[in-house]
Every structure is written in structure tokens, then in C-alpha cells.
ZANU-584689 format. One record per atom (N, C-alpha, C): x, y, z. Coordinates in steps of 0.02 Angstrom, whole numbers, plus 50000, padded with zeros to 5 digits. Last residue first. Example, Ala and Ser with C-alpha at 12.3 -4.5 7.8 and 13.67 -1.06 7.14 Angstrom:
ZANU-584689
506424988850354 506844994750357 506455000250394 506604971650390 506154977550390 506604983550390 
This chain:
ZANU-584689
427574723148673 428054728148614 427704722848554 427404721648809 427044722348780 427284723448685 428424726148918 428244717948901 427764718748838 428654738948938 429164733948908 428814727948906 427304740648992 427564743748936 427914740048883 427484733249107 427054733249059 427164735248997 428664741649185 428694732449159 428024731349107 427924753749201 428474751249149 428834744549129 427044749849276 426754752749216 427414752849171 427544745449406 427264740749372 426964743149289 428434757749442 428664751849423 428094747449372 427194763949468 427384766849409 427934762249394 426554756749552 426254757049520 426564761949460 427724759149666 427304751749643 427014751249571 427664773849687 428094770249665 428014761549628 426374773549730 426574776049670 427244774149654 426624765449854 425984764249796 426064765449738 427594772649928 427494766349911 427044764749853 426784781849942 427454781849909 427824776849892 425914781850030 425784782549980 426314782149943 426804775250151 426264770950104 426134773350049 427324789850191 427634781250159 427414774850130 426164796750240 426604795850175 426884790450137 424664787350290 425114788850283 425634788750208 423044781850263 423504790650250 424204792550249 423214771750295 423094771750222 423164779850222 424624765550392 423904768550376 423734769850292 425424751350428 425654756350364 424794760150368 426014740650496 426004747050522 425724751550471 426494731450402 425884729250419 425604736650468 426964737950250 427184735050318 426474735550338 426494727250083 426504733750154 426644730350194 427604716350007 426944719250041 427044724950068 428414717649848 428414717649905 427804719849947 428374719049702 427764712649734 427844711149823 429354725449675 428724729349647 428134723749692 430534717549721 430284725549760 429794726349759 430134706149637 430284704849706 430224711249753 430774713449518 430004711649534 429874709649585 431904716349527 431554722749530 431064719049546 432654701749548 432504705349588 431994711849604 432374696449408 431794693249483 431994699349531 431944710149298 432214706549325 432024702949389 431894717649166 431414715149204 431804710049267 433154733249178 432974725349139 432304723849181 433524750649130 433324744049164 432794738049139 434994756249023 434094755849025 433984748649091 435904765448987 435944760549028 435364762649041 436964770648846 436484772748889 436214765748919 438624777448848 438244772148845 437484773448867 438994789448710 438834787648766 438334780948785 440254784248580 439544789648601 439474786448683 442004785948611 441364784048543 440744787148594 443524791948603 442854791448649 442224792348603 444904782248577 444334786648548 443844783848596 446254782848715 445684779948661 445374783748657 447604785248793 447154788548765 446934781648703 448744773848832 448364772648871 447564777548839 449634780848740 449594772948717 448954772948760 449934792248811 449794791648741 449394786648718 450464787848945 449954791848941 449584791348871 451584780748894 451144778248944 450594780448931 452384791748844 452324786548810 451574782048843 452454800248969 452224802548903 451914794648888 453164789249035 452724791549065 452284793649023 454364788048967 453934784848968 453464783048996 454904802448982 454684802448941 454354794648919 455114803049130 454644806949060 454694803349042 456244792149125 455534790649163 455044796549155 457294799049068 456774792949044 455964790449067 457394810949127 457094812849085 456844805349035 457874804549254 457504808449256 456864810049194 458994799949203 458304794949251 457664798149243 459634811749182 459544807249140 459144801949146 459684817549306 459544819949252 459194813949195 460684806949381 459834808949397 459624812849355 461634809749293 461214800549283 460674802349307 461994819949343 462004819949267 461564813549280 462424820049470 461854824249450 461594822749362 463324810449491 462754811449512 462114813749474 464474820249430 464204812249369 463484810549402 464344830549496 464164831549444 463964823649395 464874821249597 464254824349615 463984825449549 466024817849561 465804811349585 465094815649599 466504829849565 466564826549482 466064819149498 466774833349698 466594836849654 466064833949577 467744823649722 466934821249748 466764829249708 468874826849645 468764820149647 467984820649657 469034839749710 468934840749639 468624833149614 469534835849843 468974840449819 468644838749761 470514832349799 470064826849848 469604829749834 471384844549766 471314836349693 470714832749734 471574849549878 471094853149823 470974846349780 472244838849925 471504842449975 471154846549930 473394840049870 473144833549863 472244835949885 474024854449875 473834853049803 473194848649803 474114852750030 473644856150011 473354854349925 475394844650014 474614843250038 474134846950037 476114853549945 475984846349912 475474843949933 475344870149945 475764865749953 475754859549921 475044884249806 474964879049888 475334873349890 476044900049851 475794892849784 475624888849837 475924908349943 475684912649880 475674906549816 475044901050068 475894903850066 475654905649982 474084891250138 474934895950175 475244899450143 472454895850067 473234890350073 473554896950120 470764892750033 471464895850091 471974891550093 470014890749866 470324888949932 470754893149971 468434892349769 469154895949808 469474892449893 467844885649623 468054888649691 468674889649714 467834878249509 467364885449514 467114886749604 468374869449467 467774867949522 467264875549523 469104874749398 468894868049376 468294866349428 469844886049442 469344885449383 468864881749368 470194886249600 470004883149574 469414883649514 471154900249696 470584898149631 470434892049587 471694902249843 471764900849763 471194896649733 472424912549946 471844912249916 471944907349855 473214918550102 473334918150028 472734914150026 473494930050238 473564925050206 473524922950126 472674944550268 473334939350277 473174933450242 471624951250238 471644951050308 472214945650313 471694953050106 471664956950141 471904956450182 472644938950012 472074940750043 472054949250076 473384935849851 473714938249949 472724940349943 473104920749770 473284926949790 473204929649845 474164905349691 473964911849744 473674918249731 475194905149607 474474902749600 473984906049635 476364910449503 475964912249585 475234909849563 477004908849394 477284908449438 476944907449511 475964914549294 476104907649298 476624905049364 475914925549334 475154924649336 475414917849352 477034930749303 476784931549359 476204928949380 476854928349160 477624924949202 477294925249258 476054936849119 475734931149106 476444926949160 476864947349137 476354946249203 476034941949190 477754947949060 477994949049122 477334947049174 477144950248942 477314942748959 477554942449020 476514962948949 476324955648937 476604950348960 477684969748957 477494968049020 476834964949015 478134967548804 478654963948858 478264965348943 477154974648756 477044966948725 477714963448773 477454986948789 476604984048808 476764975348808 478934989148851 478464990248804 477974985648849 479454996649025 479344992148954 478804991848914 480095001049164 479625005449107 479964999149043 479284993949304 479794993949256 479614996849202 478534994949398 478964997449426 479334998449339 477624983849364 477464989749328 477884995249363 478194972549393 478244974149327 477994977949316 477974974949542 478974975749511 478774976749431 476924972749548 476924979949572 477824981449525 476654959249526 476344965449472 476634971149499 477514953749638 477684953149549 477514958449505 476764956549726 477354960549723 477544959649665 475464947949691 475604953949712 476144961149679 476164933449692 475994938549636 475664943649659 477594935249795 477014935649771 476644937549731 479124940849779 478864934449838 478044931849820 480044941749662 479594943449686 479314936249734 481194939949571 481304940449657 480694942649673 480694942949443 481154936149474 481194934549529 480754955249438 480074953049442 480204945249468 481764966249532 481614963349467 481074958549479 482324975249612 481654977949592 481344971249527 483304969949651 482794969849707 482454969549665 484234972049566 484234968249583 483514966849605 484344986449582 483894983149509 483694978249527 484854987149699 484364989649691 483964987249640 486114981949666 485684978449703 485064980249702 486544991749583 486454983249547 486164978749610 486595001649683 486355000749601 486364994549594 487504994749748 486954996849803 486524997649736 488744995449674 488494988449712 487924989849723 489155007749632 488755003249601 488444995649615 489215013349773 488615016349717 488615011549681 490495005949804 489795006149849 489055008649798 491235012149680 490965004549683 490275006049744 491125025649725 490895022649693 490765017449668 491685023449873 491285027449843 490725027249771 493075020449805 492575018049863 492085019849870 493395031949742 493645026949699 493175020849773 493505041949851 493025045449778 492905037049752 494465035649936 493815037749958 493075039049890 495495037049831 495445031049862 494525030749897 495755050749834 495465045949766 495345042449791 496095052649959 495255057249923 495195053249867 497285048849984 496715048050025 495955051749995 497975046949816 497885051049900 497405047349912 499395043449730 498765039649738 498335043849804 500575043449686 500295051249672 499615049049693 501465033249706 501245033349641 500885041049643 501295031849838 502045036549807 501845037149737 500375027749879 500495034749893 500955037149868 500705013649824 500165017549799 500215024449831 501735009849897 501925012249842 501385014549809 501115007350039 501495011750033 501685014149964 500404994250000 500005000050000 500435006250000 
């Protein structure tokens, strides 16, 4: 070191010449920092690639990188979040990608997920057989409705067994039920006549 002061070397170059390496170390650390590579989250990813002045079509790909790097995302209240497309939900993980057991707890998910939707699809499909041979049922079971029946009474032992029944032996000759009896009797017996006669 003694022949560097004799060279004409001082204590102020040496300081100026220290000085600036420190500046460029603390610079190239600084970039360092700011680069999208060293980002802890996609979060901090987007904030480093828009820290950086680049074209449109290079912080494209800077944040499709970030998108693909971090599955995650940071929550409000701490922690991290991730999105299942495939289920069309959202899980809580530790940390800004989830873990190996966490990956397996979303895949378990996604398993009885798919074991519901195949569910739902066969009861669908039960569903719309048993319509539609129900329909079928219904169709086959319609007939033409021809005219109406009409249902005339017969001579029969029993009606005549009513019409040849006695009075009760209680029966006045004023009373209702006798007379109603009578006419009834007697308009039975005028239509068995009728019909017998032809």
C-alpha cells in the first residue's frame, strides 16, 4: 500500500474510487431487488412489473410469468387464496403457491366434486327417461271416445221381488210412506208393462 501513495495515489481518490463501487453495488442491488424474478408474490410481481418502464408486448409477458409463477393470491386480512377454475372455487392456502398437501385436498375436492356432477348427470338422465315413458304411457293409454252408453233397466227377479213387496203391516192408508209406496209400485209396474208388451 505504501507504493500506491508514492504513485501520486491520496486519501480522496481512494475515498472518491470507494465510493463509487459502493454506488455501484447498492445500484445493481437495487435493480436487483426491483426485478420481477425476486418477487415473493403475485402481488409484488405486478407491482415490480409495473415498477419497470417496458413496452406493452414485454409487460405482457411479464405478468402472464407472474400469473404463471403464483397461483395464489394475497388476501386482505393475511394470508393467501387460490382459485379453482375447475371447480369454480376458492381455497385458503399458506403461502402465495399451495403446498403438496394442500395441492392433494384441492385434487380430493375436485375428485367428489366430479363424483356429484356424474350424480347429478344420471339423475338427470333417470330423470328425463322416466318422462318420457310416462308421456309414452299416457299416449298409448288415450282411446277414441265413441258415444255415450245409455243404461236402461231390465225386468228382472230382483226389481220384481221390490214391485211385489207387501206393506208394512203398520202402514195407515194416509200415511206418507205408504203412499209412496203405491206410486212408486205402480209406476214400476207401468213400465214392466210397457216393456212387456212391444
Amino acid at each position: 500500500m505504501y507504493r500506491l501513495w508514492d504513485a501520486g495515489v491520496t486519501k480522496l481518490h481512494l475515498l472518491v474510487l470507494l465510493g463509487l463501487l459502493c454506488a455501484l453495488v447498492a445500484m445493481w442491488l437495487g435493480l436487483r431487488q426491483s426485478s420481477p424474478e425476486l418477487a415473493q408474490d403475485f402481488e409484488d410481481c405486478v407491482e415490480r412489473v409495473q415498477a419497470k418502464s417496458a413496452s406493452d408486448d414485454e409487460l405482457s409477458v411479464l405478468m402472464t410469468d407472474c400469473n404463471v409463477r403464483f397461483a395464489g393470491r394475497r388476501k386482505a386480512e393475511g394470508g393467501y387464496i387460490y382459485y379453482d377454475f375447475m371447480q369454480d372455487r376458492k381455497f385458503d392456502i399458506t403461502g402465495p403457491n399451495p403446498t403438496p398437501e394442500e395441492r392433494k385436498q384441492i385434487d380430493r375436492e375436485y375428485i367428489g366434486y366430479l363424483d356429484v356432477q356424474r350424480q347429478e348427470a344420471v339423475s338427470a338422465e333417470l330423470a328425463r327417461r322416466q318422462n318420457e315413458q310416462l308421456r309414452l304411457d299416457i299416449e298409448r293409454t288415450r282411446v277414441s271416445v265413441g258415444p255415450p252408453m245409455i243404461l236402461t233397466p231390465t225386468n228382472t227377479p230382483a226389481a220384481k221381488h221390490l214391485a211385489d213387496r207387501p206393506k208394512p203391516p203398520h202402514c195407515g192408508d194416509d200415511s206418507l210412506a205408504c203412499t209412496w209406496s203405491k206410486i212408486s209400485t205402480a209406476v214400476k209396474n207401468a213400465f214392466a208393462s210397457s216393456k212387456a208388451k212391444p
